[in-house]
N, C-alpha and C positions, 0 to 999 in steps of 0.2 A: 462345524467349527471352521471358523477364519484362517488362511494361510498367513502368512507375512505379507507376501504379495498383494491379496486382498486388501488388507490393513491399510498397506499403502499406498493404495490406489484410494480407497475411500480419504483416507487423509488427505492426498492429492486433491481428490476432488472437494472437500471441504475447504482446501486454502482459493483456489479456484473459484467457488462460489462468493466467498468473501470479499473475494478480490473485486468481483462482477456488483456484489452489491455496494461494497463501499464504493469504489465507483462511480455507479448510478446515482446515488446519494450526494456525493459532493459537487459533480455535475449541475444537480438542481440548486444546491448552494452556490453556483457562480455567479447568480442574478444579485444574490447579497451578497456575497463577498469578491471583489473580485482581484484580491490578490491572488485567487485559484487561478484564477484564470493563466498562470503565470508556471502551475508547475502541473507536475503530471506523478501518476501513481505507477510505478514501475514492478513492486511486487510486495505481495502479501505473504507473512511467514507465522503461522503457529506454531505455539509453542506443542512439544510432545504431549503432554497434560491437557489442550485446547483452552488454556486457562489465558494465555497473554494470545494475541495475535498482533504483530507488527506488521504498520503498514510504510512502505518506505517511500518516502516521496521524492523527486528530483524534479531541477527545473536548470534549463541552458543560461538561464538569467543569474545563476549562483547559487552558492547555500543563501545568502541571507536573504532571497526570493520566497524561500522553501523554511527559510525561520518565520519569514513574516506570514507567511498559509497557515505554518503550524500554529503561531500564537493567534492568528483568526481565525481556527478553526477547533480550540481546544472548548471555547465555551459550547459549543458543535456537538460534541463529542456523546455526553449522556442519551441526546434525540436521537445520533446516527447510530447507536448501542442498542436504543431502544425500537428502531426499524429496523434493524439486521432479523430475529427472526420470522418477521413477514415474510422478507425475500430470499432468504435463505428455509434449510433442512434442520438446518440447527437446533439443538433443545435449550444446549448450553451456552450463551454468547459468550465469546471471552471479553475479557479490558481489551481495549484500545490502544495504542503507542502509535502514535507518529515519530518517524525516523528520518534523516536525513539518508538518504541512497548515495554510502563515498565510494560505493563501486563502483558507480558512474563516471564519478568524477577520476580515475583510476583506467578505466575502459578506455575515455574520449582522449588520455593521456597517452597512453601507448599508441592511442591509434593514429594521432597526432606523429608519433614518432615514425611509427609504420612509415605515415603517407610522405615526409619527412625523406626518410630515407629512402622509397619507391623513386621517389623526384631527385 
């Protein structure tokens, strides 16, 4: 029988692998699309159920950098669905979501202020 601990370390490692594969995946997509080239994947979040998996993107170039990836990269999305269990453990793949990452934009703000007021 599983502890909780267990549980969540497997779960841990399942958003982890996802993370690595989607990744990899968009990566090779940057020769066609190269609005990727533009933003970056900061973290991968499943849902409790493994049924949604969010992947959140940011990019220092702005959200609308990271709208224009997401809108090139949504026709993307069935293939990159359809290569997740190759590279991954997975039996079950979840949906897809691209997310815009506003905790970024939230981070580089404080820390703006931080350095702000160090000076």
């Amino acid at each position: 029988m599983k502890t909780e601990k267990q549980r969540e370390i497997r779960f841990l490692q399942r958003e982890s692998a996802l993370l690595r594969a989607v990744s990899k995946l968009i990566v090779q997509l940057n020769k066609e699309i190269k609005s990727l080239l533009k933003i970056s994947i900061t973290e991968v979040k499943l849902s409790k159920d493994l049924s949604i998996a969010k992947i959140f993107l940011y990019s220092s170039f702005g959200k609308e950098a990271v709208e224009e990836a997401i809108k090139d990269l949504i026709p993307y999305l069935p293939s990159i669905k359809n290569s997740l269990p190759v590279l991954t453990e997975l039996r079950r793949v979840p949906n897809l979501r691209l997310v815009y990452d506003e905790q970024r934009d939230k981070i580089n703000h404080i820390e703006s202020i931080l350095y702000s007021v160090k000076n």
